[in-house]
mmCIF file of the N, C-alpha and C atoms, coordinates in Angstrom:
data_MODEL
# 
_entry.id   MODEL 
# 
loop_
_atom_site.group_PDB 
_atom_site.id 
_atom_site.type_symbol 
_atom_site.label_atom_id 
_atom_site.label_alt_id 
_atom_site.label_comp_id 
_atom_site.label_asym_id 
_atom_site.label_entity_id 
_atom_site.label_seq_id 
_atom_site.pdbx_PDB_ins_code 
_atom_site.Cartn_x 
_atom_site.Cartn_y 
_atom_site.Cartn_z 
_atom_site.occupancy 
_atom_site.B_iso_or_equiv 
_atom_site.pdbx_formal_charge 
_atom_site.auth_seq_id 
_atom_site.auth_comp_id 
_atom_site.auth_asym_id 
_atom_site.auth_atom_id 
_atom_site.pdbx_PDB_model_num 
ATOM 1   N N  . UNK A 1 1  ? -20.921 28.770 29.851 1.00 0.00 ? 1  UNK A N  1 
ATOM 2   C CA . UNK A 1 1  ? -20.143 29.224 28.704 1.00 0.00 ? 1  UNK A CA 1 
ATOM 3   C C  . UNK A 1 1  ? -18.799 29.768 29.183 1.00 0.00 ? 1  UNK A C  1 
ATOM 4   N N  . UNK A 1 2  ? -17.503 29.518 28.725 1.00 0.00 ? 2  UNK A N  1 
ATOM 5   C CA . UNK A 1 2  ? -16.530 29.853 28.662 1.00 0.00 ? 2  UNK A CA 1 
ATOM 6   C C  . UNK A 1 2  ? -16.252 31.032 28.764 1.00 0.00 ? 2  UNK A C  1 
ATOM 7   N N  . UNK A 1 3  ? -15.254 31.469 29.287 1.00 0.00 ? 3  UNK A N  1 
ATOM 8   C CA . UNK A 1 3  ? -14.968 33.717 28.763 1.00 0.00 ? 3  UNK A CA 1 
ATOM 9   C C  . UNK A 1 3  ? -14.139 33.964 27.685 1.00 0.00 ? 3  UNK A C  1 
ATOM 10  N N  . UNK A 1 4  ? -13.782 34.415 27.739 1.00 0.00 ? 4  UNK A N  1 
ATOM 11  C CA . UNK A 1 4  ? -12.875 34.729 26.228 1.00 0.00 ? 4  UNK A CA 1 
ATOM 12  C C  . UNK A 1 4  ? -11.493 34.790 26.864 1.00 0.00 ? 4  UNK A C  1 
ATOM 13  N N  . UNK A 1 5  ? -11.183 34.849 27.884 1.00 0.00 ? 5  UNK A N  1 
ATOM 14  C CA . UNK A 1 5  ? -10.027 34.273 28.481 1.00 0.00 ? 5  UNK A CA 1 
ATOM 15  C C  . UNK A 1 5  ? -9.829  32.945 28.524 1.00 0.00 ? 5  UNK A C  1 
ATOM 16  N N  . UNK A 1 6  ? -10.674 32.576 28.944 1.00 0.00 ? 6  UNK A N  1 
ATOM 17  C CA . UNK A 1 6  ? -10.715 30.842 28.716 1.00 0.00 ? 6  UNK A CA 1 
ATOM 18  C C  . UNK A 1 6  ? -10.563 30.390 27.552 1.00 0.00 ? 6  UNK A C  1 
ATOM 19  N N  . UNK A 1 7  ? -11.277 30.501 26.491 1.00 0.00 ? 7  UNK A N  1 
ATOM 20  C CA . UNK A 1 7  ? -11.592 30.731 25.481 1.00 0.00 ? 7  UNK A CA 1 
ATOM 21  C C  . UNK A 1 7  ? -9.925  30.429 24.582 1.00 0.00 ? 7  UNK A C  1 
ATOM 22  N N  . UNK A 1 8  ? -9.141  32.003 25.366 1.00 0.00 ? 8  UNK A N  1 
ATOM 23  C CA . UNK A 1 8  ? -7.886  31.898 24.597 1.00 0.00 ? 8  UNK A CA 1 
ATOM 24  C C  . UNK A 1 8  ? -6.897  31.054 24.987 1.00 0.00 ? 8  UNK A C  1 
ATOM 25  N N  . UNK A 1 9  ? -6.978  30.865 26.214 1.00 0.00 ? 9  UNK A N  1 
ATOM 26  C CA . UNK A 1 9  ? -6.209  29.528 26.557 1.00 0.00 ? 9  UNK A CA 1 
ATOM 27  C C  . UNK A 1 9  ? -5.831  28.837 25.602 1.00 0.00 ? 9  UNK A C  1 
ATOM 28  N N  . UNK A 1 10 ? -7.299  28.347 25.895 1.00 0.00 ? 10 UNK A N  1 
ATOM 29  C CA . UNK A 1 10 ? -7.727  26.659 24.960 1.00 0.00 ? 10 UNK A CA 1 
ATOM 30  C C  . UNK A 1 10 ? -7.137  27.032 23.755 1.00 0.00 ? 10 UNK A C  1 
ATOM 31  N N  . UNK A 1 11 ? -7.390  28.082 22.838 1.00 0.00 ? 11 UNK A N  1 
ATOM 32  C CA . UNK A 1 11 ? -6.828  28.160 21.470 1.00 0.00 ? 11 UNK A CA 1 
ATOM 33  C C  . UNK A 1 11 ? -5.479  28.483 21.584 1.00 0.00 ? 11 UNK A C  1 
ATOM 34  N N  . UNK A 1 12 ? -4.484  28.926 22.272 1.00 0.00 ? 12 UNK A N  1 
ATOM 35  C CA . UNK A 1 12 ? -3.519  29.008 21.817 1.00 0.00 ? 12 UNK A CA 1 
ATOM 36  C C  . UNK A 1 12 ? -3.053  27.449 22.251 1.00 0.00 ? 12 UNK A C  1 
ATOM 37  N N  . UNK A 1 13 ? -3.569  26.920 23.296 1.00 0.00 ? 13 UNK A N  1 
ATOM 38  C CA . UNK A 1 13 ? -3.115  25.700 23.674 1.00 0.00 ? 13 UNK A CA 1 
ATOM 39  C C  . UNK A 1 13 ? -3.405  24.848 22.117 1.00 0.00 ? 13 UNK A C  1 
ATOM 40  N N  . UNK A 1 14 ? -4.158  25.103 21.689 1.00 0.00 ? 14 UNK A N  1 
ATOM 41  C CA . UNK A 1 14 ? -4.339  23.887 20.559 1.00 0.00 ? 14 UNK A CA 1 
ATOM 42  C C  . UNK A 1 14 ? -3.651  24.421 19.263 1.00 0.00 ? 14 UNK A C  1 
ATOM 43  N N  . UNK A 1 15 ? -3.752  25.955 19.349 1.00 0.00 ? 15 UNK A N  1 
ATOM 44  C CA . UNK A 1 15 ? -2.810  26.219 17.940 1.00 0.00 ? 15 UNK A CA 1 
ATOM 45  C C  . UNK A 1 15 ? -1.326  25.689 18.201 1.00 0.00 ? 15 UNK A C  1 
ATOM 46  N N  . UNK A 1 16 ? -1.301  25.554 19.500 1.00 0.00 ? 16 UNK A N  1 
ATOM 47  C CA . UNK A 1 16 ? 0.246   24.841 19.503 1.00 0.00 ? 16 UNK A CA 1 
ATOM 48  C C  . UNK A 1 16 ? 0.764   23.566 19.968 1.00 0.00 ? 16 UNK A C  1 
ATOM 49  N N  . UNK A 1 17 ? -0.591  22.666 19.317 1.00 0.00 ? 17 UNK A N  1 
ATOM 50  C CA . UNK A 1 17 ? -0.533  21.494 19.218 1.00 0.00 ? 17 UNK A CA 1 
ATOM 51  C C  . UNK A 1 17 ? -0.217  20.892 21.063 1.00 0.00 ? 17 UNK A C  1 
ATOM 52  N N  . UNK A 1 18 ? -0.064  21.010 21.346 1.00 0.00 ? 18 UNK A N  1 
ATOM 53  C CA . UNK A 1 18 ? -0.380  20.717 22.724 1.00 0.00 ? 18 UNK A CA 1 
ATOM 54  C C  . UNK A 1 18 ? -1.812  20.123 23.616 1.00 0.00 ? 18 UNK A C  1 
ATOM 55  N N  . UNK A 1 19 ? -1.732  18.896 24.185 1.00 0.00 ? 19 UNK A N  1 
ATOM 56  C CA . UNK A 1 19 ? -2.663  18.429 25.079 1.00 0.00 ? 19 UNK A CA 1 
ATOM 57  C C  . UNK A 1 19 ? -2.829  18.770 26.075 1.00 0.00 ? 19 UNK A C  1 
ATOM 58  N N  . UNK A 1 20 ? -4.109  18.803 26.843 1.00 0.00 ? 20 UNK A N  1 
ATOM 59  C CA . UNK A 1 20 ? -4.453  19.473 28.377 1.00 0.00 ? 20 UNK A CA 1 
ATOM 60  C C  . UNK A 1 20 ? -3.682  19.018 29.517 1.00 0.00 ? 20 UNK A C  1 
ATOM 61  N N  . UNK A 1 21 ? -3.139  17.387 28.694 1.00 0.00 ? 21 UNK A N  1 
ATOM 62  C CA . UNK A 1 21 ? -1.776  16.377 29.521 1.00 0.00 ? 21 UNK A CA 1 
ATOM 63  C C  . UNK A 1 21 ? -0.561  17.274 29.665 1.00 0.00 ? 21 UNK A C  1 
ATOM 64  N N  . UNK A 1 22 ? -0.215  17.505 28.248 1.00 0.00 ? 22 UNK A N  1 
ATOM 65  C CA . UNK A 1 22 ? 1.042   17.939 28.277 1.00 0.00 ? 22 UNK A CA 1 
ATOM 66  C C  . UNK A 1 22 ? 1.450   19.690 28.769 1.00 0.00 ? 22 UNK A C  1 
ATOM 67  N N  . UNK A 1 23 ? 0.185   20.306 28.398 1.00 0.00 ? 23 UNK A N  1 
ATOM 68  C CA . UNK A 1 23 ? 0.829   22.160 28.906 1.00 0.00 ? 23 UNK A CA 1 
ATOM 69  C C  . UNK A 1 23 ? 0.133   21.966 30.561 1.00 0.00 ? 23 UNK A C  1 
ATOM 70  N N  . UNK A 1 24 ? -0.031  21.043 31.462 1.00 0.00 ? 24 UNK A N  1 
ATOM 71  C CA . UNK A 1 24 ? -0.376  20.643 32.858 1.00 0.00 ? 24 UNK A CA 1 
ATOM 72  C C  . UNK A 1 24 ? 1.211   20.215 33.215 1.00 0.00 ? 24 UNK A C  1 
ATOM 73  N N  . UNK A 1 25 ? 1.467   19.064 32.511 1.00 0.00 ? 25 UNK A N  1 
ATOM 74  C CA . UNK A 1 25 ? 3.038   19.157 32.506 1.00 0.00 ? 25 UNK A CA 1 
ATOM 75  C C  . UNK A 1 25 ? 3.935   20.102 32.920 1.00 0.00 ? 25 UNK A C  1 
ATOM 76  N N  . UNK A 1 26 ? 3.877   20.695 31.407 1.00 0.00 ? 26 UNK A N  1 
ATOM 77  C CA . UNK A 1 26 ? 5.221   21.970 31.306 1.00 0.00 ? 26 UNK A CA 1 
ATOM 78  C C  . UNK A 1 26 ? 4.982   22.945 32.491 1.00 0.00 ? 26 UNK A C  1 
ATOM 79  N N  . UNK A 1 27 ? 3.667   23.285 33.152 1.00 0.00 ? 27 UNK A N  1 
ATOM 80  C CA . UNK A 1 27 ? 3.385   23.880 34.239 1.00 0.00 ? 27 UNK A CA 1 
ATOM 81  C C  . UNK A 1 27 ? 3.428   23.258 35.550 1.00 0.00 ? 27 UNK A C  1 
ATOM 82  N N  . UNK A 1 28 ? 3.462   21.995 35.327 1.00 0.00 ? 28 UNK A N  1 
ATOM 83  C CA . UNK A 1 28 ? 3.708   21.634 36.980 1.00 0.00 ? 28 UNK A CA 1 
ATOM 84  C C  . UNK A 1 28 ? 2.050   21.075 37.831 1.00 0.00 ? 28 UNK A C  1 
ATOM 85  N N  . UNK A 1 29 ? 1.458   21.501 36.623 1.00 0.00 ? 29 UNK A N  1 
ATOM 86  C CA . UNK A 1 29 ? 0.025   21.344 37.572 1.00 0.00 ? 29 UNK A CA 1 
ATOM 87  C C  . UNK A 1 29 ? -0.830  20.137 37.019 1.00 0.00 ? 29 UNK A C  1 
ATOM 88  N N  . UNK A 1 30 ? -1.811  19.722 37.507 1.00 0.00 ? 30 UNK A N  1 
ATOM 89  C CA . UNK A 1 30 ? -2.745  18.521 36.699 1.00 0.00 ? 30 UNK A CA 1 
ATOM 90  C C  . UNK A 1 30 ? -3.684  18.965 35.477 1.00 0.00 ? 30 UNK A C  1 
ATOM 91  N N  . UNK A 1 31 ? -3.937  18.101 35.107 1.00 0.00 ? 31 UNK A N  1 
ATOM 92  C CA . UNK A 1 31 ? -4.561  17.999 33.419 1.00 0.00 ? 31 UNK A CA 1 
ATOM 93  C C  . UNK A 1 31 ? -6.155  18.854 33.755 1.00 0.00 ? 31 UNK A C  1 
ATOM 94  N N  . UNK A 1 32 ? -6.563  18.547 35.092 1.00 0.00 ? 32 UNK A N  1 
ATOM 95  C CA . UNK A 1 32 ? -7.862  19.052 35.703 1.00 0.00 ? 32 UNK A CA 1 
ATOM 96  C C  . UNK A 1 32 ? -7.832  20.516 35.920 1.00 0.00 ? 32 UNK A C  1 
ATOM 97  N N  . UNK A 1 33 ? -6.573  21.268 36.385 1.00 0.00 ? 33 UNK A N  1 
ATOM 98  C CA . UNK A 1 33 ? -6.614  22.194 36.318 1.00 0.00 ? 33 UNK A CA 1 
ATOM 99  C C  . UNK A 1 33 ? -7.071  23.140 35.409 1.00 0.00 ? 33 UNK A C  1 
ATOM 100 N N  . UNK A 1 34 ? -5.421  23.174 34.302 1.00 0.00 ? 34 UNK A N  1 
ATOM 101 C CA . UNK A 1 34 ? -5.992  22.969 32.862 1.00 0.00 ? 34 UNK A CA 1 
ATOM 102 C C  . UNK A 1 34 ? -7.421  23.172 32.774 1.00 0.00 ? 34 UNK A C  1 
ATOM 103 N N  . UNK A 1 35 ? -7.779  22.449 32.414 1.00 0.00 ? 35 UNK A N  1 
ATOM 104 C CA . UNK A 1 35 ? -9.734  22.360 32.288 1.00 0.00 ? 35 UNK A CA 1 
ATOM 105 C C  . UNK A 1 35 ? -10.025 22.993 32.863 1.00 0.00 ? 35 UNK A C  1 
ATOM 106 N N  . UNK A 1 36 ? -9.815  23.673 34.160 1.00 0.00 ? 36 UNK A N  1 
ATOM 107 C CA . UNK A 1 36 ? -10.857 24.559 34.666 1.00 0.00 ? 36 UNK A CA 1 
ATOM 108 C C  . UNK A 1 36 ? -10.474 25.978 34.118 1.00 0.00 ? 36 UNK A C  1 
ATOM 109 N N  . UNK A 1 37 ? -9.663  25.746 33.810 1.00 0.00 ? 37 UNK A N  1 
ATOM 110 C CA . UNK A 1 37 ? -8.876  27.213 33.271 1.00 0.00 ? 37 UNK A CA 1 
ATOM 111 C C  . UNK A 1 37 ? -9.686  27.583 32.129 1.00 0.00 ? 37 UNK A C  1 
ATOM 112 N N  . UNK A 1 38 ? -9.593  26.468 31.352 1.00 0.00 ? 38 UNK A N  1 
ATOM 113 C CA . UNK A 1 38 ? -10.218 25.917 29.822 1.00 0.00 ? 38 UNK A CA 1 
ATOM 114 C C  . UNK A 1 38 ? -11.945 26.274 29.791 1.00 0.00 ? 38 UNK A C  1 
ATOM 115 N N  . UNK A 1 39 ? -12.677 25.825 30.843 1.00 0.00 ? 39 UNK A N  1 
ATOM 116 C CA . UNK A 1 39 ? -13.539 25.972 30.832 1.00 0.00 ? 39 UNK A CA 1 
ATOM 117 C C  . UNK A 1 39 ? -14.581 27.634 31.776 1.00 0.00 ? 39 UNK A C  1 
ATOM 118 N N  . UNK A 1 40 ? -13.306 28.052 32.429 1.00 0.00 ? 40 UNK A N  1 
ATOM 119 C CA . UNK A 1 40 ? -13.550 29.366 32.914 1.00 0.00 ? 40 UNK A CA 1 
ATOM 120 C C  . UNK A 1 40 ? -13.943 29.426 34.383 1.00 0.00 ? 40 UNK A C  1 
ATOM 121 N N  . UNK A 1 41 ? -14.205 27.949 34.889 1.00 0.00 ? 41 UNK A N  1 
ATOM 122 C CA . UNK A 1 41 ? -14.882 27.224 36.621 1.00 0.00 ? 41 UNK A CA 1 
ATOM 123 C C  . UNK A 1 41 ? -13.413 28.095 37.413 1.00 0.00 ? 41 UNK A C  1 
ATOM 124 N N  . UNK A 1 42 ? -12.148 28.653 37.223 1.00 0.00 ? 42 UNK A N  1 
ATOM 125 C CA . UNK A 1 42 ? -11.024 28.559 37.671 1.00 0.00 ? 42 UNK A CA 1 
ATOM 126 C C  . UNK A 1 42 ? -10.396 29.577 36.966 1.00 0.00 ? 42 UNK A C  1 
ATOM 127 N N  . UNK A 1 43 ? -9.522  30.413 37.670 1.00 0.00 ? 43 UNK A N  1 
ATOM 128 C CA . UNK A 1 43 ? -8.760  32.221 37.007 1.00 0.00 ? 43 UNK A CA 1 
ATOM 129 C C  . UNK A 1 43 ? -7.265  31.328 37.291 1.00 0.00 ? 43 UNK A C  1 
ATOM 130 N N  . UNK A 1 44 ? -6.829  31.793 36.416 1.00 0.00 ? 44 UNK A N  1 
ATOM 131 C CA . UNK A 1 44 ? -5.224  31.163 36.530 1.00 0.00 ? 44 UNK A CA 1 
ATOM 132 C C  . UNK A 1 44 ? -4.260  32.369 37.692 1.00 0.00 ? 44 UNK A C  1 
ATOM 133 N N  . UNK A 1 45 ? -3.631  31.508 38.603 1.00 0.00 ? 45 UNK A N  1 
ATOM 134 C CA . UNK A 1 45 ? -3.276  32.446 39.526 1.00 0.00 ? 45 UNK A CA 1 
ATOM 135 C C  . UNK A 1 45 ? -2.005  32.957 39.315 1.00 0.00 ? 45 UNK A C  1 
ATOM 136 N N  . UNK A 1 46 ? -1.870  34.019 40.030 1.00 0.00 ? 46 UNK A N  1 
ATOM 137 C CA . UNK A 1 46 ? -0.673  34.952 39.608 1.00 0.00 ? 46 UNK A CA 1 
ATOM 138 C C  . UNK A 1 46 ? 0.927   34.094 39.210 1.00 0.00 ? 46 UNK A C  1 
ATOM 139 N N  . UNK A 1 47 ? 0.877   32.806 40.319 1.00 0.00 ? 47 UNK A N  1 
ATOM 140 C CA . UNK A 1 47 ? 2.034   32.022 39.871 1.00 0.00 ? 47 UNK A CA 1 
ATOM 141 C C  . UNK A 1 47 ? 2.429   31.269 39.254 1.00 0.00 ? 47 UNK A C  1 
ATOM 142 N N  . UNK A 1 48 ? 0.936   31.295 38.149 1.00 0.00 ? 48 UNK A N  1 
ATOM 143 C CA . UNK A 1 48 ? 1.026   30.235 36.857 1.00 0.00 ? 48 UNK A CA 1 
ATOM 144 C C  . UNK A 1 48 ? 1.034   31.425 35.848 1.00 0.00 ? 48 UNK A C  1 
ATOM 145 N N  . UNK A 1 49 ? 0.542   32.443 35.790 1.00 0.00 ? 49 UNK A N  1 
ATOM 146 C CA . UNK A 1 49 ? -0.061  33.459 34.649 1.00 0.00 ? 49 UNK A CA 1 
ATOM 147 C C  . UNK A 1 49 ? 1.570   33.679 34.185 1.00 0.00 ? 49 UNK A C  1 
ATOM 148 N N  . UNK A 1 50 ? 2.503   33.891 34.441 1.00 0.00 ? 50 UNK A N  1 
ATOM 149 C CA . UNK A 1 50 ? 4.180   34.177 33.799 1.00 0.00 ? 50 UNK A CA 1 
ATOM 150 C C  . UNK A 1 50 ? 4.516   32.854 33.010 1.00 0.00 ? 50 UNK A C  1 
ATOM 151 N N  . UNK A 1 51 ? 4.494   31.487 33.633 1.00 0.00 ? 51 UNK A N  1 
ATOM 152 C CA . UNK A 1 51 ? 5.308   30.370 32.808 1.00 0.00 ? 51 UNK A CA 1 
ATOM 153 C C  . UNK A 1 51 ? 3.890   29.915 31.802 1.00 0.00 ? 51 UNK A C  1 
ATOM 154 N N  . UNK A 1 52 ? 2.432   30.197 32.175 1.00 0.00 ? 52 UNK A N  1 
ATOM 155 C CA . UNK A 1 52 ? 1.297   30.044 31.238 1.00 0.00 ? 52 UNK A CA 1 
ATOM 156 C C  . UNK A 1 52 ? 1.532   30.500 30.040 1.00 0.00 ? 52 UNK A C  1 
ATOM 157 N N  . UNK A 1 53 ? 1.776   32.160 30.022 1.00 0.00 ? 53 UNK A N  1 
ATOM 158 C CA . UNK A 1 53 ? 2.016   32.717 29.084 1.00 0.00 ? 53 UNK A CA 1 
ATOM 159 C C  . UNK A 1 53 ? 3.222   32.996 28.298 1.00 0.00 ? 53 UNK A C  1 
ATOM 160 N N  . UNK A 1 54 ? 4.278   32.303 28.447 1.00 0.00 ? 54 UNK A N  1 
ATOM 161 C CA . UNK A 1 54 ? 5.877   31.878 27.900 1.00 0.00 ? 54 UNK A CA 1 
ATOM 162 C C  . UNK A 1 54 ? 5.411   30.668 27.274 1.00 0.00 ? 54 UNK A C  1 
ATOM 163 N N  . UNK A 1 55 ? 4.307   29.517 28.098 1.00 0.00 ? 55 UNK A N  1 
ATOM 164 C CA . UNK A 1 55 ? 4.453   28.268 27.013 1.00 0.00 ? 55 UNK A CA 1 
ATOM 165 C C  . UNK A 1 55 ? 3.588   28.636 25.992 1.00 0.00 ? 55 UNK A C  1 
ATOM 166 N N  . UNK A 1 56 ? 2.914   29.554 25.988 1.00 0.00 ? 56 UNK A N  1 
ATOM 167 C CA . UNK A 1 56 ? 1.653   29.580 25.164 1.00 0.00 ? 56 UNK A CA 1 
ATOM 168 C C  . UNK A 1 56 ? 2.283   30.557 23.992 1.00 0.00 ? 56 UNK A C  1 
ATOM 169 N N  . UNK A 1 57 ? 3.137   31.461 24.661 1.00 0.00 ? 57 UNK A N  1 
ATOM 170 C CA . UNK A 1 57 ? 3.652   32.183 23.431 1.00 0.00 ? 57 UNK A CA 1 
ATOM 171 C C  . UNK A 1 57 ? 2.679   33.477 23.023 1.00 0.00 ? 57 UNK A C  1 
ATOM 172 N N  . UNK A 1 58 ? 2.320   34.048 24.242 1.00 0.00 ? 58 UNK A N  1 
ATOM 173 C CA . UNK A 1 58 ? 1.541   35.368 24.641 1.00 0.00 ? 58 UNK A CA 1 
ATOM 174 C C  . UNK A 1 58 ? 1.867   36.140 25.933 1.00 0.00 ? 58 UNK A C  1 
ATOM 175 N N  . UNK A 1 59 ? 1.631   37.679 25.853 1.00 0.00 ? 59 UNK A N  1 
ATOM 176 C CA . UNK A 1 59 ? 1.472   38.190 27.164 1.00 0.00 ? 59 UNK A CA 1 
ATOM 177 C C  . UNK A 1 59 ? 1.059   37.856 28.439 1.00 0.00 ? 59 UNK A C  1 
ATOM 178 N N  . UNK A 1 60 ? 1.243   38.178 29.318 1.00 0.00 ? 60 UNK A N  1 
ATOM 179 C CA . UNK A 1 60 ? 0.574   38.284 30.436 1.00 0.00 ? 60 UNK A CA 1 
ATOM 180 C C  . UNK A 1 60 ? -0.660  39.158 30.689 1.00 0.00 ? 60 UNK A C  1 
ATOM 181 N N  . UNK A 1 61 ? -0.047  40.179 29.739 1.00 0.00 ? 61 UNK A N  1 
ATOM 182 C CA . UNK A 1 61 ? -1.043  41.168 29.801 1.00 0.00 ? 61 UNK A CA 1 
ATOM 183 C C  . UNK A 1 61 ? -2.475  40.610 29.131 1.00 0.00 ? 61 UNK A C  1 
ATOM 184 N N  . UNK A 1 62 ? -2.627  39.987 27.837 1.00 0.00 ? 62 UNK A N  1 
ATOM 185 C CA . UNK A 1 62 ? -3.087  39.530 26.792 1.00 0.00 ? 62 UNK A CA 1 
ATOM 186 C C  . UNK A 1 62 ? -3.477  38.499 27.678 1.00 0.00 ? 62 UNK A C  1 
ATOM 187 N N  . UNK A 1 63 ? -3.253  37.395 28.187 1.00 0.00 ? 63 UNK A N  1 
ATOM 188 C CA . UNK A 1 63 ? -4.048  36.614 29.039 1.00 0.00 ? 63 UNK A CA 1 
ATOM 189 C C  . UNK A 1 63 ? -5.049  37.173 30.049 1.00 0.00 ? 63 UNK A C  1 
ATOM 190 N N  . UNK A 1 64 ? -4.855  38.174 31.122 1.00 0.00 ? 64 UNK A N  1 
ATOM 191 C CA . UNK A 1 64 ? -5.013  39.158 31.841 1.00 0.00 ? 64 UNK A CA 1 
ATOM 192 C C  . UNK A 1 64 ? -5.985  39.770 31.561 1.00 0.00 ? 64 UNK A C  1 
ATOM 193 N N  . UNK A 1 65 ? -6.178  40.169 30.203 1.00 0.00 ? 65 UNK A N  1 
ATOM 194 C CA . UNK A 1 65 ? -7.336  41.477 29.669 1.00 0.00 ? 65 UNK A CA 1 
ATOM 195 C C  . UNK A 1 65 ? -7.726  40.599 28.358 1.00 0.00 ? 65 UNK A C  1 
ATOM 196 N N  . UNK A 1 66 ? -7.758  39.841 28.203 1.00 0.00 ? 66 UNK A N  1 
ATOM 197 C CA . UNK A 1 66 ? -8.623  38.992 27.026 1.00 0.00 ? 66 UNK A CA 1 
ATOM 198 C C  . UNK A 1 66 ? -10.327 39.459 27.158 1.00 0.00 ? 66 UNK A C  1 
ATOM 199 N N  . UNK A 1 67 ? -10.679 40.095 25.838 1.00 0.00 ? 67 UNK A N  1 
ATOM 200 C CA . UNK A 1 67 ? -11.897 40.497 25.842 1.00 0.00 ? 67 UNK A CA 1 
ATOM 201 C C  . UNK A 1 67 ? -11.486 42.239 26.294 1.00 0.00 ? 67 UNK A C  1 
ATOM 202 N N  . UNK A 1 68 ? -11.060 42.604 26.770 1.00 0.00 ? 68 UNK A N  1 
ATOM 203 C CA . UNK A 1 68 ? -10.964 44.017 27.146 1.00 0.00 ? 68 UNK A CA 1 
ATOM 204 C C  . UNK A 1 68 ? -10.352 44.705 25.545 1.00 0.00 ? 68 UNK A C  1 
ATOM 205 N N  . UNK A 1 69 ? -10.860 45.325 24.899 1.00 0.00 ? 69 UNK A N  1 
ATOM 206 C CA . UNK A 1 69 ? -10.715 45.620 23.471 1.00 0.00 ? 69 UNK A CA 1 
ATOM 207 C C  . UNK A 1 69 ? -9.872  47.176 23.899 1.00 0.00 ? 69 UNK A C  1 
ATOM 208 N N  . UNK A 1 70 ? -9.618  47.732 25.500 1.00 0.00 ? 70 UNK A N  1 
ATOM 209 C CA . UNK A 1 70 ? -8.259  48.703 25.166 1.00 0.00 ? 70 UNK A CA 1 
ATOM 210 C C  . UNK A 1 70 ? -6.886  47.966 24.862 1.00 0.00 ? 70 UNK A C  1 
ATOM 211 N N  . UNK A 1 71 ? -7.230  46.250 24.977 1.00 0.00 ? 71 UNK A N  1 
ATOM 212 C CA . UNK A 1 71 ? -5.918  46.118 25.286 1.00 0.00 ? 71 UNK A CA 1 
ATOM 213 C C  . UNK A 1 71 ? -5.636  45.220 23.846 1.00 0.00 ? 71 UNK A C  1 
ATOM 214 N N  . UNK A 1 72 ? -6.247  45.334 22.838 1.00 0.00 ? 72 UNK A N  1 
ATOM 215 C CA . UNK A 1 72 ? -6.344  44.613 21.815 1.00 0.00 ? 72 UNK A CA 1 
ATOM 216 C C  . UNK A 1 72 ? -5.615  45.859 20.738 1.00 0.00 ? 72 UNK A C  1 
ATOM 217 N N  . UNK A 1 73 ? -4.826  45.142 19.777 1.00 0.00 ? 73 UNK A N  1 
ATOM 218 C CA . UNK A 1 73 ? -4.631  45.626 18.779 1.00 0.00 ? 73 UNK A CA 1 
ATOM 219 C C  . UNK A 1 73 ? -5.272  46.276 17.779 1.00 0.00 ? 73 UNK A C  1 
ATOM 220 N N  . UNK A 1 74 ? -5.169  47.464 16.977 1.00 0.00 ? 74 UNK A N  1 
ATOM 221 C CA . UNK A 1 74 ? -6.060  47.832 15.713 1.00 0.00 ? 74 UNK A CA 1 
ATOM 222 C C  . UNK A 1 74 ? -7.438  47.345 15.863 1.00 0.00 ? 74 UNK A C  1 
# 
């Protein structure tokens, strides 16, 4: 099962219409990666977690602490 980091990946990746092809792209890395990210097998490393979270249109922090409910809103 996925984490809820993973989890959010995948959804912001798809709320923004984007393929596992194309945000592998905009990052520089393969579509496989992606997926492992996606599926939680793989932690996104410190030198993807900044341009990850600019294409995705979220924190760092918020990628970072997904599931940690101090770091969640209301």
């Amino acid at each position: 099962m996925a984490s809820a980091k993973a989890r959010k990946i995948q959804g912001l990746r798809e709320a923004r219409g984007m393929t596992v092809d194309e945000l592998g792209h905009r990052l520089g890395v393969d579509a496989d990666t992606v997926r492992r990210w996606e599926s939680g097998d793989e932690d996104v490393d410190e030198g993807n977690l900044s341009q990850l979270a600019d294409t995705l249109g979220a924190s760092q922090d918020e990628l970072r602490h997904e599931g940690d409910q101090r770091h969640h809103d209301g």
